[in-house]
PDB file of N, CA, C and O in Angstrom, chain B, residues numbered from 101:
ATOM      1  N   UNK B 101      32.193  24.399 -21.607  1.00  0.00           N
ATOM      2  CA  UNK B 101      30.816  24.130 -21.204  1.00  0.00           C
ATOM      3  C   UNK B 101      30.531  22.633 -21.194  1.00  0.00           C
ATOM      4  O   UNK B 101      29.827  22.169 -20.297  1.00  0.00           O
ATOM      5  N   UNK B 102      30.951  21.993 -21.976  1.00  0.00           N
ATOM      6  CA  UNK B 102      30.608  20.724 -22.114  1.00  0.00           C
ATOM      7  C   UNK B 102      31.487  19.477 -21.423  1.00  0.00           C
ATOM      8  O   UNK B 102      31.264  18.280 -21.598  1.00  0.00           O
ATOM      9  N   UNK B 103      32.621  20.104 -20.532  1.00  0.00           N
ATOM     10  CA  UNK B 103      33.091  19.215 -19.708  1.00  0.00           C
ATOM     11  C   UNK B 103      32.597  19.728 -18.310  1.00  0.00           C
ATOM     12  O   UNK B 103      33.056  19.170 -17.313  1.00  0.00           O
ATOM     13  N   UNK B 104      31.650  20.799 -18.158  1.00  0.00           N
ATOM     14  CA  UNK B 104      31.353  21.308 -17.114  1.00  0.00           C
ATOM     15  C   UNK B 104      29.802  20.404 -16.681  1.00  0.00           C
ATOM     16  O   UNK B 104      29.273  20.398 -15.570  1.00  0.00           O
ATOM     17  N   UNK B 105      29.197  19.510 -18.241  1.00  0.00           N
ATOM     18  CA  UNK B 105      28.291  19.013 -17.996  1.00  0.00           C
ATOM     19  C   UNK B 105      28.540  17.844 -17.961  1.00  0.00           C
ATOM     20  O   UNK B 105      27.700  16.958 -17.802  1.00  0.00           O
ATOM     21  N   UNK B 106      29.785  17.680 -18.113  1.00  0.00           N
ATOM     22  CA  UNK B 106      30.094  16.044 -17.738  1.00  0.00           C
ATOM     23  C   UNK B 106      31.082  15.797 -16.486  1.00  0.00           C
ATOM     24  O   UNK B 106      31.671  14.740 -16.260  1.00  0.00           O
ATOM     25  N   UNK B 107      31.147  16.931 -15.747  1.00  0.00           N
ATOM     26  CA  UNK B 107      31.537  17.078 -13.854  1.00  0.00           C
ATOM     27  C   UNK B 107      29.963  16.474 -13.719  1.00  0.00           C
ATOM     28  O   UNK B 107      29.576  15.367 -13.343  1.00  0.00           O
ATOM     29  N   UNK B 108      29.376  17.407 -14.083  1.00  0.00           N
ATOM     30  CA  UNK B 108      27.916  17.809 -13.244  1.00  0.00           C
ATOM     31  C   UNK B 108      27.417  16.301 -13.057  1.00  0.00           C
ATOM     32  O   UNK B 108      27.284  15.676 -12.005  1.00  0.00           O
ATOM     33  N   UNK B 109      27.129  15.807 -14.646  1.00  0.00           N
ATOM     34  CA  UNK B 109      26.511  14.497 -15.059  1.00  0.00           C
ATOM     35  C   UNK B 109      27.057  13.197 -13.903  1.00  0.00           C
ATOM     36  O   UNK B 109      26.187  12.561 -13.309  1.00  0.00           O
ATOM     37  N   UNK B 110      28.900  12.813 -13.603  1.00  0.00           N
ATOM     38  CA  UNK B 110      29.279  12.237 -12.759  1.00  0.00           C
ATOM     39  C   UNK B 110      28.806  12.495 -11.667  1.00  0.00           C
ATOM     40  O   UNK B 110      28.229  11.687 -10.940  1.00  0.00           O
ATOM     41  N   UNK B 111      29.102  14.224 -11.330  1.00  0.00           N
ATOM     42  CA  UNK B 111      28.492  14.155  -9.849  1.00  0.00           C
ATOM     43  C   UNK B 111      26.948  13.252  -9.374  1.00  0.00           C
ATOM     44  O   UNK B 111      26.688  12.555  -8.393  1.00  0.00           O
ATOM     45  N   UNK B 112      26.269  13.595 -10.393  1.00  0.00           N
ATOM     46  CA  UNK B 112      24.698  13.328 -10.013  1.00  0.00           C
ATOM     47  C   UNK B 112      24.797  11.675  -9.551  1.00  0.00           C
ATOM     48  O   UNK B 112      24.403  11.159  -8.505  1.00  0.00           O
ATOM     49  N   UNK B 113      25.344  11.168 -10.506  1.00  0.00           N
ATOM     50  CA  UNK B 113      25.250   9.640 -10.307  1.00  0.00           C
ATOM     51  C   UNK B 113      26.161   9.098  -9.566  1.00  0.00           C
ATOM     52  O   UNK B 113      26.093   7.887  -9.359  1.00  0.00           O
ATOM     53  N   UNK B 114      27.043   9.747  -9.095  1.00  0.00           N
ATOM     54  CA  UNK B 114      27.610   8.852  -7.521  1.00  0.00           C
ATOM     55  C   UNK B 114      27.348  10.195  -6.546  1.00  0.00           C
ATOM     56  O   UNK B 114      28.206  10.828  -5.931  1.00  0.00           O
ATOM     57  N   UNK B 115      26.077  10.408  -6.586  1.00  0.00           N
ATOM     58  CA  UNK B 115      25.762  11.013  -5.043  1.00  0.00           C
ATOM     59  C   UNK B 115      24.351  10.146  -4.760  1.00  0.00           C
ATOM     60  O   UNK B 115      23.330   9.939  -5.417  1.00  0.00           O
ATOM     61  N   UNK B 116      24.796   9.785  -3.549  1.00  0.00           N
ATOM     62  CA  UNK B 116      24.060   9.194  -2.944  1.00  0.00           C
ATOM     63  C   UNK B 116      22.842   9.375  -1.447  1.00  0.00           C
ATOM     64  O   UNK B 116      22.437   8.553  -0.624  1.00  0.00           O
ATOM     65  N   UNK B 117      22.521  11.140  -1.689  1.00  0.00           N
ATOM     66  CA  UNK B 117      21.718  11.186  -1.000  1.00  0.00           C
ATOM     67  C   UNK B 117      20.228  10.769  -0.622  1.00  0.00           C
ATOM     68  O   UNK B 117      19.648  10.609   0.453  1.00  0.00           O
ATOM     69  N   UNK B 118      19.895  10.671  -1.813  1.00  0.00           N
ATOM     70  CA  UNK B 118      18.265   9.944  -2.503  1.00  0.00           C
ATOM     71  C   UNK B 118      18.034   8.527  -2.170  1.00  0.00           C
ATOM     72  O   UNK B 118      16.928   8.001  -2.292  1.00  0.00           O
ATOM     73  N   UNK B 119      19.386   7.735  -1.626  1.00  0.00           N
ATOM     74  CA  UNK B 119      18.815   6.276  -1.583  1.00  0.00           C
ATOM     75  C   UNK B 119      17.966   5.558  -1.253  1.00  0.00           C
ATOM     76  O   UNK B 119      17.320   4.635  -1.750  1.00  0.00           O
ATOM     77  N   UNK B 120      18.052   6.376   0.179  1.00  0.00           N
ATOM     78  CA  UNK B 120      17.448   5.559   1.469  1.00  0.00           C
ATOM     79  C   UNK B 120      16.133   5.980   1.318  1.00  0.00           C
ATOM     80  O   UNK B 120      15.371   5.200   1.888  1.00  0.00           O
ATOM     81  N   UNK B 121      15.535   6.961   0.744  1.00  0.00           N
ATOM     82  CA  UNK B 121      14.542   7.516   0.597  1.00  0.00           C
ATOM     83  C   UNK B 121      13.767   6.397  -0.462  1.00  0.00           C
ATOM     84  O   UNK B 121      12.679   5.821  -0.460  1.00  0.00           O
ATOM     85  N   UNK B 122      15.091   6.437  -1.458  1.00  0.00           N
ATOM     86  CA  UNK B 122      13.844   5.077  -2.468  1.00  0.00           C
ATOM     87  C   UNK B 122      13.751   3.862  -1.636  1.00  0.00           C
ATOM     88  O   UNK B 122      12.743   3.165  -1.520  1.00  0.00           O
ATOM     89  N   UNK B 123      14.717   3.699  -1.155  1.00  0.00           N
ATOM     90  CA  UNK B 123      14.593   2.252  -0.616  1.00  0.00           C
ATOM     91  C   UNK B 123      13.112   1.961   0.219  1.00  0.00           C
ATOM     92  O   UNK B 123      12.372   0.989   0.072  1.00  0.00           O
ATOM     93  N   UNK B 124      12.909   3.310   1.284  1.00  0.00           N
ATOM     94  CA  UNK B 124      11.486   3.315   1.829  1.00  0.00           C
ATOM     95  C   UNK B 124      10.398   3.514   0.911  1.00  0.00           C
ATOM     96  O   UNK B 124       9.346   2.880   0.993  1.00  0.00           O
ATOM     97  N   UNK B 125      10.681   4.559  -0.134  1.00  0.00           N
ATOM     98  CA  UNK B 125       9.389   4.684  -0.801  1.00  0.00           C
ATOM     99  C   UNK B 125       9.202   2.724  -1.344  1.00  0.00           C
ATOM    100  O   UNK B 125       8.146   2.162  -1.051  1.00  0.00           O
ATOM    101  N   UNK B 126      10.117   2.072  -1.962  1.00  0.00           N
ATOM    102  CA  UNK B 126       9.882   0.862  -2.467  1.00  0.00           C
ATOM    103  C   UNK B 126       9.275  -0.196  -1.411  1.00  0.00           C
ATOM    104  O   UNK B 126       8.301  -0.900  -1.674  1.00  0.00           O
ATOM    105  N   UNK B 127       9.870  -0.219  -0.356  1.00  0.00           N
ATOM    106  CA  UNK B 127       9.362  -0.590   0.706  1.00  0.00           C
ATOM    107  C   UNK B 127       7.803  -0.720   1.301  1.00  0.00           C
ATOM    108  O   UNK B 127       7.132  -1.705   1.607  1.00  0.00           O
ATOM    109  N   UNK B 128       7.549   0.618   1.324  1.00  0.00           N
ATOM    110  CA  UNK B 128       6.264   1.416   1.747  1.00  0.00           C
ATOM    111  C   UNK B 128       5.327   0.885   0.511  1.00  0.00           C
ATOM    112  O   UNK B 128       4.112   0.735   0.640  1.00  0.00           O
ATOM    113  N   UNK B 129       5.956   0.649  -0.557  1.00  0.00           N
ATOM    114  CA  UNK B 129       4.733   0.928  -1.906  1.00  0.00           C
ATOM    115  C   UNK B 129       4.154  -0.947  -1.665  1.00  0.00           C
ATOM    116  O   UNK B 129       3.005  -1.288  -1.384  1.00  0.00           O
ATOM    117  N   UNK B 130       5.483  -1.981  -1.905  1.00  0.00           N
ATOM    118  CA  UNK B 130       5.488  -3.225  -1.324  1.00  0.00           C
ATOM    119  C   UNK B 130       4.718  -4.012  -0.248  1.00  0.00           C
ATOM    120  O   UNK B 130       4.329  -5.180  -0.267  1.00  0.00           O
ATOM    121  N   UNK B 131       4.568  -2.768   0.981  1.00  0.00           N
ATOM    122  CA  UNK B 131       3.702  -3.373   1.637  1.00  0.00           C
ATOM    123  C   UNK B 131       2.299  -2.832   1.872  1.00  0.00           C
ATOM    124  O   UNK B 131       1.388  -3.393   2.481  1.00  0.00           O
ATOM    125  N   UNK B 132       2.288  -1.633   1.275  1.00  0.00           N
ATOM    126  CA  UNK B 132       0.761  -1.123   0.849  1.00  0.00           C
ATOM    127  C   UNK B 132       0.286  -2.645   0.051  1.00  0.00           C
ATOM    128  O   UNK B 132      -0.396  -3.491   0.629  1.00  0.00           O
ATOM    129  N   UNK B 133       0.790  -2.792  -1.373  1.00  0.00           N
ATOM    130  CA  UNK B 133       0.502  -3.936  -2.359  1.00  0.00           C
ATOM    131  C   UNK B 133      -0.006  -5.380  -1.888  1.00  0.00           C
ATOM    132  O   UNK B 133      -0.778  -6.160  -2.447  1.00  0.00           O
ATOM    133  N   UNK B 134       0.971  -5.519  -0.170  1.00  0.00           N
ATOM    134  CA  UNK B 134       0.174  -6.440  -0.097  1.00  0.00           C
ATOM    135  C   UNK B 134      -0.534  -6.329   0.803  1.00  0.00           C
ATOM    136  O   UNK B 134      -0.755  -7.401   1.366  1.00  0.00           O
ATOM    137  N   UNK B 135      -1.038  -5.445   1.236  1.00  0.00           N
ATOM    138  CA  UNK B 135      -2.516  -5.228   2.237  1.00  0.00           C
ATOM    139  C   UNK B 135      -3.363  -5.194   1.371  1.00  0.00           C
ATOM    140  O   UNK B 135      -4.484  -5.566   1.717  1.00  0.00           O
ATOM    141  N   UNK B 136      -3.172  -4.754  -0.031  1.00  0.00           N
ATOM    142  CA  UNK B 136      -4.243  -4.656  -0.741  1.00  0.00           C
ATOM    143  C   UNK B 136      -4.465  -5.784  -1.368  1.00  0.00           C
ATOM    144  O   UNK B 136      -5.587  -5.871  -1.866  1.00  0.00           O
ATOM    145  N   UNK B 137      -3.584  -6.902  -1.542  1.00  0.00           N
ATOM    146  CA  UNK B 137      -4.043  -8.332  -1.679  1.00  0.00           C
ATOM    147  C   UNK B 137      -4.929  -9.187  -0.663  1.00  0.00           C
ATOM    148  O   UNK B 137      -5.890  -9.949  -0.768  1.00  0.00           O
ATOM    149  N   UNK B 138      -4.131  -8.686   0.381  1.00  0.00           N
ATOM    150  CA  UNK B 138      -4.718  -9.422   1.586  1.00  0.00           C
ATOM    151  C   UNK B 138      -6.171  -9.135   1.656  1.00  0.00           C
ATOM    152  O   UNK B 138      -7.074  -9.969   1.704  1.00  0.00           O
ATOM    153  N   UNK B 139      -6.284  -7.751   1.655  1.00  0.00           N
ATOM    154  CA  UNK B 139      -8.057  -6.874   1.639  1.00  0.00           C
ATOM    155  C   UNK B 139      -8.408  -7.651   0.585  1.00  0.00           C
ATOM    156  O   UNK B 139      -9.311  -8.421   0.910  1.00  0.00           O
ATOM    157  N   UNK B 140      -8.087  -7.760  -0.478  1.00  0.00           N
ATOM    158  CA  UNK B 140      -9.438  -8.509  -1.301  1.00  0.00           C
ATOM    159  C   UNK B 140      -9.651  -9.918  -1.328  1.00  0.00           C
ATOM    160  O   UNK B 140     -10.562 -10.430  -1.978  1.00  0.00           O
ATOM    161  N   UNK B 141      -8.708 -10.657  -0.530  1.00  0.00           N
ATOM    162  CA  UNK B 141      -8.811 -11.965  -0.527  1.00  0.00           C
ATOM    163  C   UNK B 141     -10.044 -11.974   1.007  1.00  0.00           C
ATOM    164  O   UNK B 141     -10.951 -12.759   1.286  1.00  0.00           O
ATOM    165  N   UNK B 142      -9.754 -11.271   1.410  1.00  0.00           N
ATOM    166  CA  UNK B 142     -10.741 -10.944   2.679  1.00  0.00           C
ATOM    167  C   UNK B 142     -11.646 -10.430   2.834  1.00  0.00           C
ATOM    168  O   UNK B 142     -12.136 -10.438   3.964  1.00  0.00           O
ATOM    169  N   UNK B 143     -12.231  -9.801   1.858  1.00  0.00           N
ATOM    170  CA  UNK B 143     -13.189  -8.792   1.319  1.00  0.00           C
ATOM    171  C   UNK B 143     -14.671  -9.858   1.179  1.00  0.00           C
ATOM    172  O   UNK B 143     -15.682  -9.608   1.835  1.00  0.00           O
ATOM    173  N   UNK B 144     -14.597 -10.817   0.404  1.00  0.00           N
ATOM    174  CA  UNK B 144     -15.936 -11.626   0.568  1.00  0.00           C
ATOM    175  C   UNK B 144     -16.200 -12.553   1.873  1.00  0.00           C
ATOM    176  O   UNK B 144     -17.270 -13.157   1.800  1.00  0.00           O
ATOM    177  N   UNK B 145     -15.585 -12.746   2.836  1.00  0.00           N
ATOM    178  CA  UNK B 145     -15.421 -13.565   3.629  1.00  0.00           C
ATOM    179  C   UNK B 145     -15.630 -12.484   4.916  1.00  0.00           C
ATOM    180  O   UNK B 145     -16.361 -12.777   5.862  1.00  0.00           O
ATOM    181  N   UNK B 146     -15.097 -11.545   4.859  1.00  0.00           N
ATOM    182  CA  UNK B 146     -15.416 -10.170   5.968  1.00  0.00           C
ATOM    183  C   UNK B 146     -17.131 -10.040   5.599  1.00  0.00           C
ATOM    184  O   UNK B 146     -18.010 -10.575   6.274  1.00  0.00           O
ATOM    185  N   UNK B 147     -17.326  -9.333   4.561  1.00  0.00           N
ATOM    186  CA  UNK B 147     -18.743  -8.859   4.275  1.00  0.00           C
ATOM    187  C   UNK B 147     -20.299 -10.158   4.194  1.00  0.00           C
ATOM    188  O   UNK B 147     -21.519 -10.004   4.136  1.00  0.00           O
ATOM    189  N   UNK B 148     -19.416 -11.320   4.233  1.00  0.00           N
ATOM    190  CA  UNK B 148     -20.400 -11.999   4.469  1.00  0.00           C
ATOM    191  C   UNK B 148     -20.818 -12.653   5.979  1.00  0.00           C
ATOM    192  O   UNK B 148     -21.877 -13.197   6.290  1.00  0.00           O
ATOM    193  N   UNK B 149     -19.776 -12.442   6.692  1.00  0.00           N
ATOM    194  CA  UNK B 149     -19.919 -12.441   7.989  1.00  0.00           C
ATOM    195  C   UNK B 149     -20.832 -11.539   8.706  1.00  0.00           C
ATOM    196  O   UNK B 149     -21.529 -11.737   9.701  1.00  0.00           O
ATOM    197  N   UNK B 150     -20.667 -10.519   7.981  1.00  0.00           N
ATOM    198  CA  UNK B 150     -21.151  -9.167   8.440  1.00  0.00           C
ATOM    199  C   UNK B 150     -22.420  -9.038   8.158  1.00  0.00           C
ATOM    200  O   UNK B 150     -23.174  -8.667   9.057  1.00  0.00           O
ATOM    201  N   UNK B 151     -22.860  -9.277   7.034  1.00  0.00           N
ATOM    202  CA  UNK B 151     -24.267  -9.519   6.388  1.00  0.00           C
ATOM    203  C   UNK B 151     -24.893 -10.394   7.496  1.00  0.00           C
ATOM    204  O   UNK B 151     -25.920 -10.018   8.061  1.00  0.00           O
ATOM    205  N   UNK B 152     -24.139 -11.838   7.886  1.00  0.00           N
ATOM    206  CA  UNK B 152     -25.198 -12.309   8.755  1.00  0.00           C
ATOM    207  C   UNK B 152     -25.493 -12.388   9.808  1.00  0.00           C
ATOM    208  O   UNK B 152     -26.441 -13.102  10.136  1.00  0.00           O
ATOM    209  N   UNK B 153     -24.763 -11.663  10.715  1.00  0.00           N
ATOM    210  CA  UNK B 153     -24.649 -10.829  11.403  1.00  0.00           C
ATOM    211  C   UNK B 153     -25.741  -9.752  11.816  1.00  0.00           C
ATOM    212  O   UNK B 153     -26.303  -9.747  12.912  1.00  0.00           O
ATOM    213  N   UNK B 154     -25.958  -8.877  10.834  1.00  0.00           N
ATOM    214  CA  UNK B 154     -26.673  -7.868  10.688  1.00  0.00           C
ATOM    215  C   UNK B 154     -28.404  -8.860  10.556  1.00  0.00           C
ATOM    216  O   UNK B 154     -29.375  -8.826  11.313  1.00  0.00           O
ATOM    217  N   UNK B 155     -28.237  -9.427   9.636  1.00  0.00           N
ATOM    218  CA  UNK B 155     -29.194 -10.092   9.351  1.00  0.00           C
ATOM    219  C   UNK B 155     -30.098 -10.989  11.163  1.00  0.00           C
ATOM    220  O   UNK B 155     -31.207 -10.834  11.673  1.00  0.00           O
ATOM    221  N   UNK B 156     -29.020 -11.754  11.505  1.00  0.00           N
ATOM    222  CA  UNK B 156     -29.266 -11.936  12.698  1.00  0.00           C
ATOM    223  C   UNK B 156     -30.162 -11.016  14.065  1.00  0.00           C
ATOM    224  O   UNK B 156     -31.162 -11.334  14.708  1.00  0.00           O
ATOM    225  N   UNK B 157     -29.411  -9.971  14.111  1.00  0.00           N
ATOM    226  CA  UNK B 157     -29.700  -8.690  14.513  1.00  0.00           C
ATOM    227  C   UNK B 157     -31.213  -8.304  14.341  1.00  0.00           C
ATOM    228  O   UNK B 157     -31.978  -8.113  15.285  1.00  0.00           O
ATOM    229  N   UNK B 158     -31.585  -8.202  12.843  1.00  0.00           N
ATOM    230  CA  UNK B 158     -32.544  -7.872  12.317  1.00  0.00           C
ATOM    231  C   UNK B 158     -33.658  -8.478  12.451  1.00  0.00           C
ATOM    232  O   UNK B 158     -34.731  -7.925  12.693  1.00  0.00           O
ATOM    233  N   UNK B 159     -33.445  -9.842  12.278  1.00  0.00           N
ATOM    234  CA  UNK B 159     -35.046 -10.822  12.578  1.00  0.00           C
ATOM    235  C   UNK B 159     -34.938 -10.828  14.740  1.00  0.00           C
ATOM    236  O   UNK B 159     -36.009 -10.960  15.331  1.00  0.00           O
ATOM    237  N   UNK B 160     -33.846 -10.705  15.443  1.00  0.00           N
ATOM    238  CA  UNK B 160     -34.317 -10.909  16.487  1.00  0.00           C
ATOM    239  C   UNK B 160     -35.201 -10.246  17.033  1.00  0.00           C
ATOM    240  O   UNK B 160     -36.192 -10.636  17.649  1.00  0.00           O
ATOM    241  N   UNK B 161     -34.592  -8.485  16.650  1.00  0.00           N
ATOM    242  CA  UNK B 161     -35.198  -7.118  17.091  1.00  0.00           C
ATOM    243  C   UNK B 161     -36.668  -7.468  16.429  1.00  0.00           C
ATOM    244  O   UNK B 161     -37.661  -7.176  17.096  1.00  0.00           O
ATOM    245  N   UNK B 162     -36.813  -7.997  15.323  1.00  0.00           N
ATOM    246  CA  UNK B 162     -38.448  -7.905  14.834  1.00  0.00           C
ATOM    247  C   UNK B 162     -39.174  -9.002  15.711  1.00  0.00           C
ATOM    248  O   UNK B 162     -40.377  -8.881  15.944  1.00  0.00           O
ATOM    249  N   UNK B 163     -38.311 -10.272  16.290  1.00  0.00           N
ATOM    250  CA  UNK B 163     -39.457 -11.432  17.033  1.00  0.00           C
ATOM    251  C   UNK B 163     -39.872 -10.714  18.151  1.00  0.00           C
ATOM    252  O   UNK B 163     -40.962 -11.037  18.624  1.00  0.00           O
ATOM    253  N   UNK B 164     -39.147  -9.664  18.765  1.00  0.00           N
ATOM    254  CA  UNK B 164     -39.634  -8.716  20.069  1.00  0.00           C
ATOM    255  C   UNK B 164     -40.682  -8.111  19.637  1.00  0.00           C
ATOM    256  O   UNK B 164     -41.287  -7.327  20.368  1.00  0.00           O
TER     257      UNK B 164
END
């Protein structure tokens, strides 16, 4: 039994079907991380545009 768990144990760790899969999940997680840097470095600079903007909008529609 116990050399049957040390086939098994080798097998697991030189099979290499799972790789490519981490490699994307690491990938994928990497560049989520930095959209989500990018979004908050952009986040006050978007919404304040937008504010005046809106704001703009707002006093013209009322001088009519």
């Amino acid at each position: 039994m116990k050399l049957e768990c040390k086939k098994a144990f080798k097998a697991f760790l030189s099979c290499e079907d799972g790789a490519v899969t981490v490699d994307w999940v690491v990938l994928t997680a990497a560049v989520a991380g930095l959209a989500m840097m990018v979004a908050a470095m952009l986040e006050p600079v978007l919404f304040d545009s937008a504010a005046t903007g809106i704001t703009g909008v707002i006093q013209q529609a009322a001088q009519r």
